[in-house]
C-alpha positions as CSV (number, residue, x, y, z in Angstrom):
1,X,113.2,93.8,42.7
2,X,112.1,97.5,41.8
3,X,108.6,96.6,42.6
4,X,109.7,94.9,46.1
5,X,111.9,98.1,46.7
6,X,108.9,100.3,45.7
7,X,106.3,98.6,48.3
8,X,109.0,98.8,50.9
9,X,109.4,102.7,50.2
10,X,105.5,103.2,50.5
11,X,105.4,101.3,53.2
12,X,108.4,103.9,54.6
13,X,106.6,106.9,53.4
14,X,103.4,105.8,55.2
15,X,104.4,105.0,58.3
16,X,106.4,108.5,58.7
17,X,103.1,109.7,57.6
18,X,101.2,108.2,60.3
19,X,104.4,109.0,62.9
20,X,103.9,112.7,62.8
21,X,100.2,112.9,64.0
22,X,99.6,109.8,66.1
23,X,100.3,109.5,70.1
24,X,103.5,106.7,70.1
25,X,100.9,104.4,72.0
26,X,98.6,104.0,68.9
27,X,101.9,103.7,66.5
28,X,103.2,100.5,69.2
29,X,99.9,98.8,68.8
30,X,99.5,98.8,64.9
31,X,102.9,98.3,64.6
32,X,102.9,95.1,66.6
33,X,101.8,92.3,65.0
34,X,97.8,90.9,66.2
35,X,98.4,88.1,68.5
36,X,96.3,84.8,67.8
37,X,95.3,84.9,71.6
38,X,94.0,87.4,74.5
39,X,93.5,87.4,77.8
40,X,89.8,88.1,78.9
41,X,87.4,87.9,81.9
42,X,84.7,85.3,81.6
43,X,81.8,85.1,83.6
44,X,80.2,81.8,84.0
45,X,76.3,83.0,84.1
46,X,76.1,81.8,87.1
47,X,75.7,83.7,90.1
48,X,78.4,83.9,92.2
49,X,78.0,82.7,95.4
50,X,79.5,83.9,98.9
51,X,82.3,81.5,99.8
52,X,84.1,81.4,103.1
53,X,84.6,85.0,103.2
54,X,81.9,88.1,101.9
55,X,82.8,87.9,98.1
56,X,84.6,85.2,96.9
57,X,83.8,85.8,93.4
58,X,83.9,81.9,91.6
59,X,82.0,82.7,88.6
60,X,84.6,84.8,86.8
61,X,87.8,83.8,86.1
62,X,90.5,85.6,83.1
63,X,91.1,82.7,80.5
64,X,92.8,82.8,77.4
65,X,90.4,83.4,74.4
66,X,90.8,83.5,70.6
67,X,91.3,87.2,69.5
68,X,88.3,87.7,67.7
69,X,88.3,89.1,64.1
70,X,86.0,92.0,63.1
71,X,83.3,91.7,60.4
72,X,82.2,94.2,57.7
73,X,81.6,97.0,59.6
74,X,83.3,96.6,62.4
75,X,86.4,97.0,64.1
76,X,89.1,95.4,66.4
77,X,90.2,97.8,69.8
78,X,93.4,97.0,71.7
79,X,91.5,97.3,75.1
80,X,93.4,99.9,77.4
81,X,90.8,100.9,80.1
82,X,87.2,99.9,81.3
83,X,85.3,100.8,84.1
84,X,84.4,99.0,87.6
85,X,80.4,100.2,88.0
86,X,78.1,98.7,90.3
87,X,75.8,97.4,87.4
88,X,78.8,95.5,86.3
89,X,78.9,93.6,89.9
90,X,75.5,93.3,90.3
91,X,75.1,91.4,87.2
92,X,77.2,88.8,88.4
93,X,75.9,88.5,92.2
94,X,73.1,86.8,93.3
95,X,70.8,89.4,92.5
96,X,71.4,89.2,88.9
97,X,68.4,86.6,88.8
98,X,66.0,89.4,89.5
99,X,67.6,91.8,87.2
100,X,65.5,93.0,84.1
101,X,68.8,91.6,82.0
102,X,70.1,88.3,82.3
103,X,73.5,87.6,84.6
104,X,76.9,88.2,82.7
105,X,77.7,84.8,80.6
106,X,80.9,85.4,78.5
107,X,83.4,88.1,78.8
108,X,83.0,90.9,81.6
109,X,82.1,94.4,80.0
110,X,82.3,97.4,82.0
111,X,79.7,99.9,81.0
112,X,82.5,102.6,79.4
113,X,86.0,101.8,78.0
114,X,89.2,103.2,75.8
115,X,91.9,101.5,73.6
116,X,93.4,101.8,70.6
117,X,91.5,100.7,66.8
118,X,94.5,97.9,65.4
119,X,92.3,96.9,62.6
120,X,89.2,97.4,60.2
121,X,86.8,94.3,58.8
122,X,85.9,93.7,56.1
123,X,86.2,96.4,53.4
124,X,88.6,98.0,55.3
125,X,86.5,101.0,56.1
126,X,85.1,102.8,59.6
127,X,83.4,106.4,58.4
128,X,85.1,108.9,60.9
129,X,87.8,106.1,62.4
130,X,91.0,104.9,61.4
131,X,93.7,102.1,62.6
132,X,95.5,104.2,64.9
133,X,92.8,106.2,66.4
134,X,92.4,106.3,70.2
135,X,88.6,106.0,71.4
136,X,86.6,106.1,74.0
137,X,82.8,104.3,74.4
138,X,80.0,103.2,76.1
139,X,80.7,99.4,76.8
140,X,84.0,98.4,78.0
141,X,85.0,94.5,77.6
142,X,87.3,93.0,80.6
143,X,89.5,91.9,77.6
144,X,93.4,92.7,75.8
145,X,90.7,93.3,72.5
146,X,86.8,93.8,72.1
147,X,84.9,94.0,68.6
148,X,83.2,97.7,68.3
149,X,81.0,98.2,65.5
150,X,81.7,101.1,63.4
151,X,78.3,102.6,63.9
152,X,78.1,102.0,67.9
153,X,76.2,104.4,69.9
154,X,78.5,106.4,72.2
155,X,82.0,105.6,70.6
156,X,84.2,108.7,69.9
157,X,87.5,109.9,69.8
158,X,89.1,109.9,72.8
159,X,90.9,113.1,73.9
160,X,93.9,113.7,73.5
161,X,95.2,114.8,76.9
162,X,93.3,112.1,79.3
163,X,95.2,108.7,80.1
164,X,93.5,105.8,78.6
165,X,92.5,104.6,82.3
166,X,91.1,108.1,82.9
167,X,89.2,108.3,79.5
168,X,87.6,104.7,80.6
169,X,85.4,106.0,83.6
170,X,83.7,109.3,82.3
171,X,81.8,108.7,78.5
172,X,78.5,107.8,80.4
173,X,78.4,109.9,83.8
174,X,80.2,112.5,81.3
175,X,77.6,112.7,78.7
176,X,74.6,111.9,81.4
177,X,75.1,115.2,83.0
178,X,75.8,117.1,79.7
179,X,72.5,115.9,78.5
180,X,70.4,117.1,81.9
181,X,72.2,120.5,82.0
182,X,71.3,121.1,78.3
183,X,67.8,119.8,79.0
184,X,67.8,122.9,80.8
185,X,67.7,124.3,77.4
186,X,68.5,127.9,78.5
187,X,72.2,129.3,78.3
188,X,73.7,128.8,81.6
189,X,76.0,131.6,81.3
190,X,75.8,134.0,84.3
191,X,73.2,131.9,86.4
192,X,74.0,129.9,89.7
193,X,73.4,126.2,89.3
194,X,72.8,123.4,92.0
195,X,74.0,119.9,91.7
196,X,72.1,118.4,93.9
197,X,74.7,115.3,95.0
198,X,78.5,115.8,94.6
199,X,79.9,112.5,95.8
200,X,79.2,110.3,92.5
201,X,80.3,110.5,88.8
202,X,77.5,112.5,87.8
203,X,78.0,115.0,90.3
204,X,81.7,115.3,89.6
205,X,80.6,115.9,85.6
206,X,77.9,117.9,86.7
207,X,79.6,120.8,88.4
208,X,82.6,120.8,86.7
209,X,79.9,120.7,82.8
210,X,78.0,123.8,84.8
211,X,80.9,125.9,85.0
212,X,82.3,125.1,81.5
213,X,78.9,126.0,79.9
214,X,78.9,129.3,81.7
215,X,77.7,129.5,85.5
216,X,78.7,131.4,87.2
217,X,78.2,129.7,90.4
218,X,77.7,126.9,91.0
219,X,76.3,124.7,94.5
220,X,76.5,121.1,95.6
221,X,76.7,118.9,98.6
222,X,79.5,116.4,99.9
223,X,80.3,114.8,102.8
224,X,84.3,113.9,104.1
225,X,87.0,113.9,101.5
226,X,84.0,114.2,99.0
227,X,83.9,118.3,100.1
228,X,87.4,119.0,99.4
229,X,87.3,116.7,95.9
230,X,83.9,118.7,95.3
231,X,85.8,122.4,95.6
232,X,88.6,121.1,93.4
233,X,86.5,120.4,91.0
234,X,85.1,123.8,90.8
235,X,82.3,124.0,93.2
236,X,81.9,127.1,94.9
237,X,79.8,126.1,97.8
238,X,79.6,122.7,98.8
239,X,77.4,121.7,101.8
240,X,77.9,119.2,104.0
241,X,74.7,116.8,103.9
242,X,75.3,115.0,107.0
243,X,75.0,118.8,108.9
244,X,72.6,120.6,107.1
245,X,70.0,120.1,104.6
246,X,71.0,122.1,100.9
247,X,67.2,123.5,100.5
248,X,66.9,124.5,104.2
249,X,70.4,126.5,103.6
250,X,69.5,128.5,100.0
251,X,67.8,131.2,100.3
252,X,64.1,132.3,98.5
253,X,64.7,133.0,94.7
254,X,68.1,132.4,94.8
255,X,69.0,129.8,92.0
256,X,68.6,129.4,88.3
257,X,68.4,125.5,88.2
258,X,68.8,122.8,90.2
259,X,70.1,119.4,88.4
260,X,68.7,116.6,90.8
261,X,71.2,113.9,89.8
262,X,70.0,112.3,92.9
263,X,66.5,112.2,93.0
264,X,64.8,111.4,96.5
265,X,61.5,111.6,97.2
266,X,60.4,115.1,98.2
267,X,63.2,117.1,96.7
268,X,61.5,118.8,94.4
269,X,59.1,120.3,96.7
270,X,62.2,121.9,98.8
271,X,63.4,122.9,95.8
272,X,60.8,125.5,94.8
273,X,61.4,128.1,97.5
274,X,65.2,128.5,95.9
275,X,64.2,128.4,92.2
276,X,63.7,132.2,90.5
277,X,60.5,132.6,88.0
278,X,62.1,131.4,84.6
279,X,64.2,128.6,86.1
280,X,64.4,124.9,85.7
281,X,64.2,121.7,88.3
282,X,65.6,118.5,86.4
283,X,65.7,115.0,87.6
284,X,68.2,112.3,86.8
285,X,65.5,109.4,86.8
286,X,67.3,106.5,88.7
287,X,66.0,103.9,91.8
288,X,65.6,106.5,94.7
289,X,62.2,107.6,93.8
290,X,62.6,111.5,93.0
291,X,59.8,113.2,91.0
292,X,58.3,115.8,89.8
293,X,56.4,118.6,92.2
294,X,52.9,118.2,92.4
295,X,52.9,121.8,93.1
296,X,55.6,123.4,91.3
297,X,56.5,127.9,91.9
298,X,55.0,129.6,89.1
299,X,57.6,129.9,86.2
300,X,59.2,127.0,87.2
301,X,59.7,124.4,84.8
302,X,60.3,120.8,85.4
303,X,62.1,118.0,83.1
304,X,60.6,114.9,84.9
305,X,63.8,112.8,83.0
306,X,66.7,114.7,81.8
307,X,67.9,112.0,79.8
308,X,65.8,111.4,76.9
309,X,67.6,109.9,74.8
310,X,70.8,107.4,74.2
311,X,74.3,108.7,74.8
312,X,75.9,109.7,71.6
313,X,79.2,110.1,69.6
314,X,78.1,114.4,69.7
315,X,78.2,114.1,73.4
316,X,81.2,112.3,73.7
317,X,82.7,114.6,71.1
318,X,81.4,117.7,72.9
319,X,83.5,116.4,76.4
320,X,86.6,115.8,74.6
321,X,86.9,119.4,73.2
322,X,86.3,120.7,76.8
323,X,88.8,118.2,78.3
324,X,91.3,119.2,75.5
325,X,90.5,122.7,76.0
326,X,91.1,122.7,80.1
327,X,87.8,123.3,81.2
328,X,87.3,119.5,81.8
329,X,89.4,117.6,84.9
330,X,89.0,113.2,85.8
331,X,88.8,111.6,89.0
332,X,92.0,112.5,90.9
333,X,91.2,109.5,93.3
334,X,90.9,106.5,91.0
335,X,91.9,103.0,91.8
336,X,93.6,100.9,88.8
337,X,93.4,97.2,88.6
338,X,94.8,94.6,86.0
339,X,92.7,91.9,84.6
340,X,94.0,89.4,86.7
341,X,92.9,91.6,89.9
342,X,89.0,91.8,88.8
343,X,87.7,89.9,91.9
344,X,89.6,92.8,94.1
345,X,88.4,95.5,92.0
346,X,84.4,93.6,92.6
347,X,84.9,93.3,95.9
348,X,86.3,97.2,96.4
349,X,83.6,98.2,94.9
350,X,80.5,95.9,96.6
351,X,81.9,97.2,99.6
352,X,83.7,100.9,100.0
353,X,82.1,102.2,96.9
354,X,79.3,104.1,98.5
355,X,81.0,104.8,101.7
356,X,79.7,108.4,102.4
357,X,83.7,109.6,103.3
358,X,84.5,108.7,99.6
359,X,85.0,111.2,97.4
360,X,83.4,109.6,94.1
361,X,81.6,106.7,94.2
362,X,80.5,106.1,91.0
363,X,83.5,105.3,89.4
364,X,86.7,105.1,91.7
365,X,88.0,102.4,89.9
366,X,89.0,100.6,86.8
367,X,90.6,98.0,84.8
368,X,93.5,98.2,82.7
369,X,95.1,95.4,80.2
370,X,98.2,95.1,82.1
371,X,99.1,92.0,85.0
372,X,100.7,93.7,87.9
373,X,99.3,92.7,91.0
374,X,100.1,96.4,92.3
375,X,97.1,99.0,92.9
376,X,97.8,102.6,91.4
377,X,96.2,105.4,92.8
378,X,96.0,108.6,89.4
């Protein structure tokens, strides 16, 4: 009986412990007990085909799926938030047989995520996590719980004053751009910086990352809602690109360096006449073709690829002390689905998610572990 009484008095003492520094949502989820089963989103690997109407998506379906238990090493996250990205979609569509990666056979995974860590594997032991902490990564599962291995690439701790739906869209567009603007590698502080393409994720980072590392201007380009959205986010000129081209309207010599997160064919060269001696043109290497100048201003440098290298726990912990700190807003317009509402969250996104009126189109939506039927707008 004294021993019993002791266990039960640790037990106490520990969980007042834990009570005074973690958020109430992380105390509800260890403090539940693990279920035996989940709900998850399974894809079949087989394309899905078009059915009666544009996207009748066949090959997914949520099912209910062993919770899986984590290994040495490893660890299980309560699932809160994942994002809704156009890679995602594709990998499921008809297309996906000409992808360089196979199509999506299994559970769904968005490419980012945020949930809660409920348990550790074997040995009982994650080197810089806890049960309790609240994370945020790079790979998202379309699931109430995903296995994350302790030593992931691009898994951090989420911060403290973004929603878990919020935290789920911006580790990679967040730490993308945080990467090319330090591939500037010069201090931004006091220089005027252009983001070449506002509407998009990376453009959203982009200007908002420019400011907080010190510019003190900063220049972009929007269209619609995406101009007001853009000057919210701290822009302080944002051209319309559907009136006037944004290297026809800056002047000679008259920015410090131009992030190209959309790279087309040819901007480079219309970028020289802006860019001072001693600044830097850097391209976000994607599928629209941009490259390097052939014939780049003297004392310009160019970063051909500003993205070097894989997205990492010090990036994500670099854009959680700037969130925490302020400097760092999410996506105001962001639509919210449950798991049961994937095929409307696919189909929003296959067709509105590049409409030029959008504000963002990178990531205006996601999925959260809840089953309303209800779309939220945060």
């Amino acid at each position: 009986m004294p021993l019993m009484k002791f266990v039960l008095a640790s037990f106490l003492a520990v969980k007042n412990q834990l009570a005074a520094f973690l958020p109430a949502s992380a105390l509800a989820e260890i403090a539940a007990p693990l279920p035996s089963q989940m709900k998850a989103v399974l894809a079949s690997g087989t394309p899905c085909e078009s059915g009666p109407g544009p996207y009748h998506w066949t090959c997914i379906s949520e099912k209910t799926v062993d919770v899986p238990h984590p290994g040495a090493g490893q660890m299980l996250v309560a699932m809160k938030g994942a994002s809704v990205n156009l890679i995602t979609v594709e990998h499921v569509e008809p297309l996906c047989k000409s992808l360089p990666s196979p199509c999506t056979n299994g559970t769904v995974s968005g490419l980012t995520g945020s949930g809660v860590v409920v348990k550790m594997g074997e040995g009982n032991a994650c080197d810089g996590f806890v049960v309790g902490d609240e994370v945020w990564m790079l790979g998202g599962q379309y699931a109430e719980y995903a296995i994350v291995p302790c030593n992931a690439t691009g898994l951090g701790l989420k911060p403290n004053n973004l929603s878990f739906v919020d935290a789920g869209t911006i580790p990679l567009v967040g730490a993308t751009s945080l990467q090319c603007l330090q591939a500037a590698n010069m201090s931004l502080t006091n220089l005027t910086v252009v983001v070449t393409r506002g509407n998009g994720g990376t453009g959203f980072m982009g200007v908002q990352l420019a400011k907080a590392l010190g510019a003190s201007r900063v220049i972009t380009t929007a269209t619609g809602r995406g101009i007001d959205v853009m000057k919210n986010a701290g822009a302080d000129v944002v051209i319309d690109y559907h009136k006037e081209d944004l290297f026809d309207v800056l002047g000679f010599d008259s920015v410090d360096v131009v992030f190209d997160n959309f790279g087309l064919p040819g901007t480079a060269d219309k970028a020289m006449n802006a860019i001072r001696s001693g600044g830097v043109f850097m391209i976000l290497f994607g599928d629209n073709g941009g490259k390097a100048s052939d014939h780049p201003k003297s004392g310009v440098r160019q970063v051909p690829s500003c993205q070097t290298k894989e997205v990492g726990t010090e990036e994500l912990d670099t854009l959680a002390k700037l969130f925490d700190a302020g400097k760092l807003q999410p996506p105001r317009e962001t639509h919210t689905y449950g798991l049961c509402e994937v095929a409307q969250a696919f189909t929003w996104q296959s067709q509105y998610a590049h409409r030029d009126d959008w504000g963002l189109n990178e990531v205006p939506h996601l999925i959260k572990p809840t089953y309303t039927t209800s779309v939220e707008y945060v």
